[in-house]
N, C-alpha and C positions, 0 to 999 in steps of 0.2 A: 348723216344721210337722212332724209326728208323720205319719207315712204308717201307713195298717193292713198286718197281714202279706198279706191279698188283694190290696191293693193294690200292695204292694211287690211279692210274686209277680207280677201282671197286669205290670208296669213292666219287673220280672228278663226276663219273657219273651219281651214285646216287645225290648226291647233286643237278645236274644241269638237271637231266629228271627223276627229281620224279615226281611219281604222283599225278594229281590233287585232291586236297580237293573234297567229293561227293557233300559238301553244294554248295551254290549260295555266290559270296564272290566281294565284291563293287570293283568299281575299284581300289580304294585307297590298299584295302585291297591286291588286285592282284600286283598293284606295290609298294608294302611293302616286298611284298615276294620275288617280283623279285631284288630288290634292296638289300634284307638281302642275298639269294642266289648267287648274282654277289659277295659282300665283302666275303662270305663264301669261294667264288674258288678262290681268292685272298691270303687269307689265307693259304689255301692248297699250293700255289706256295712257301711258304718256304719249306714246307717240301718235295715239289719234287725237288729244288734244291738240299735240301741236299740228297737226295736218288741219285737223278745223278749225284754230288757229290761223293758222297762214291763207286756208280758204273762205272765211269770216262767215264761216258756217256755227251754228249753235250745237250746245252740248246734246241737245234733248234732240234726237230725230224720231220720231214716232215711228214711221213707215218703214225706215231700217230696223227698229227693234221688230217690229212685228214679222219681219223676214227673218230675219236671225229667231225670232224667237218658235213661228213655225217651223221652220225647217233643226230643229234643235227636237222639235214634239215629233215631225216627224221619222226623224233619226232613233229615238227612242222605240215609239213606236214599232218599228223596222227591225228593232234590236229582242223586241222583248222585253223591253225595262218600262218601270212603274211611271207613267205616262207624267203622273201630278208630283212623280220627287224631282221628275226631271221640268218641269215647269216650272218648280220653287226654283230649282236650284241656279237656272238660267233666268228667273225675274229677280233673282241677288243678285249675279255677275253683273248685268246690265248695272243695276241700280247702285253697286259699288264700283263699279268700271265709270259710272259717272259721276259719282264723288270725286275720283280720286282727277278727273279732267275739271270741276269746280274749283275742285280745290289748287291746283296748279294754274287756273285763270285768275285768282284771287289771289295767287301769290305772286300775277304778275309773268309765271314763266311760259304757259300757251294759253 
C-alpha cells in the first residue's frame, strides 16, 4: 500500500511529537523511546521516497523541512527541552531520512 505525502507527513508527525506518557518514566526508559522513534522516522523515509517517487517530486523540499522543522522547535520549546539539542537532533533526521530516499533512488527502487 502507497501512503500519500499528507498522509505520510500526518504519520512523520505523529510519530516524532507525540505525546508524553502522564506516568514518571527513568531516563533509560525516555532514551528507549527516543531512540525506538528516531529508527521509526527512518523507516518512514522508504515510503516517502516512493510516494515522491510515484509523484515525480524531488528528495530536497526546503519549505516542508522548515515546517517540520519549526514546528519540531516549537514542540520543544512547549515541553521545556533544550531548544538547540532538539534542532541538531531534527537537522540529522531530515538529513539522514534523506539519504536513505538518495540512496533508494540510486538503487533504482523510488
Amino acid at each position: 500500500m502507497r501512503l500519500s505525502k499528507r498522509k505520510l507527513a500526518f504519520v512523520a508527525a505523529w510519530v516524532i511529537i507525540a505525546e508524553s506518557p502522564t506516568h514518571p518514566q527513568s531516563g533509560r526508559d525516555v532514551l528507549q523511546r527516543f531512540v525506538e522513534t528516531s529508527a521509526q522516522r527512518l523507516v518512514i523515509a522508504e515510503q516517502v521516497a516512493l510516494a515522491k517517487w510515484d509523484n515525480g517530486t524531488p528528495v530536497e523540499d526546503a519549505s516542508r523541512e522548515a515546517v517540520v522543522f519549526a514546528s519540531a522547535v516549537r514542540a520543544a520549546e512547549s515541553r521545556g527541552l533544550d531548544q538547540t539539542m532538539v534542532a541538531n537532533f531534527f537537522r540529522a533526521q531530515i538529513e539522514a531520512n534523506k539519504l536513505v530516499q538518495y540512496s533508494l533512488r540510486q538503487s533504482g527502487v523510488g
